[in-house]
N, C-alpha and C positions, 0 to 999 in steps of 0.2 A: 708477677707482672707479665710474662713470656704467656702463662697461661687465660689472663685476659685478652692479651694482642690473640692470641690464637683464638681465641673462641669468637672474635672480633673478627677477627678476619671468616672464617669459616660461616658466619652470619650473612655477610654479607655478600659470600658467594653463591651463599644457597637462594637467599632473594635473590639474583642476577641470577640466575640457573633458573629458577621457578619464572620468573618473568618472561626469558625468552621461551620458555614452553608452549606459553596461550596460542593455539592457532587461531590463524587469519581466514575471517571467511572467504571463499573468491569471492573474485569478481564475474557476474555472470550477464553481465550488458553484452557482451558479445553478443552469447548463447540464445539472450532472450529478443537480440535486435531484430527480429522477423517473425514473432511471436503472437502478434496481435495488432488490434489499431491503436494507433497514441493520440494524444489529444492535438496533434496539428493535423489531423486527419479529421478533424471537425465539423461538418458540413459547414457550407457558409451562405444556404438559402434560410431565411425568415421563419420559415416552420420547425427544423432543425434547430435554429440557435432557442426557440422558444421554449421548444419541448426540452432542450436541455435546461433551461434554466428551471422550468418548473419540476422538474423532476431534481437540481439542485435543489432549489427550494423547498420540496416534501421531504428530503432526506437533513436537511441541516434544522430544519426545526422540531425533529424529531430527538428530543432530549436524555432517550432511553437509549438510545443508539451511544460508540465511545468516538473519539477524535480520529481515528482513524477510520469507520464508516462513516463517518463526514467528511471526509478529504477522499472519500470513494472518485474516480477520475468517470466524469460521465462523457460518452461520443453518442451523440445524435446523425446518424448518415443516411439521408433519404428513410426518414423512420424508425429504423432501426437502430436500437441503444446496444453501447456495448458500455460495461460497466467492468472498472479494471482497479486493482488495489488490493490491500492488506483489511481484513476486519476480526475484529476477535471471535468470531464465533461459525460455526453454521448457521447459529440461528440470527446471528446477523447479516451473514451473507443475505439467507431467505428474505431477511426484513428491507433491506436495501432492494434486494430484486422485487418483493413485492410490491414499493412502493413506486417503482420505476413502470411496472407492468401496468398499475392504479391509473395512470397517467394517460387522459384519451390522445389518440394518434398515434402510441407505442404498438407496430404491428410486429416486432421482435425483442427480445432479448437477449444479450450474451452477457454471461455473468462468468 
């Protein structure tokens, strides 16, 4: 019985030891707070909000693209798109920048 309790207890030390192990990723919002433009940095004249949304609209109804190049963050600022986010691929990146660049009135890119 002494040798159950122990092997009992030794079990569930080593879970509790292997659990505090996992490291934590940072936190890199500081780091990244001066990094680029965010989306309340949006322009807010009529040709801006437009071009943003059509260039939203080429990229979400693109079905070969995954859930996160469609949640790509678009900023429209006097022309210029800057396109910010996670995508699975290079060649997703490309495909999202391509389809942004597609878009007449796009006189820049930042991907």
């Amino acid at each position: 019985m002494r040798g159950l309790f122990a092997t009992l207890i030794l079990c569930i030390g080593c879970s509790v030891a292997s659990a505090q192990q996992q490291p934590v990723k940072p936190d890199n919002t500081r780091a990244n707070r001066d990094g680029g433009q965010t989306a309340d940095q949006q322009g807010m004249n009529k040709q801006d909000r437009m071009l943003t949304q059509q260039i939203r609209k080429a990229i979400t109804e693109d079905k070969s693209l995954s859930t996160y190049a469609h949640n790509v963050k678009v900023i429209s600022q006097n022309g210029t798109v800057t396109l910010r986010g996670p995508v699975r691929s290079e060649d997703e990146k490309a495909a999202v920048e391509a389809k942004a660049k597609a878009i007449a009135g796009v006189t820049t890119v930042n991907n």
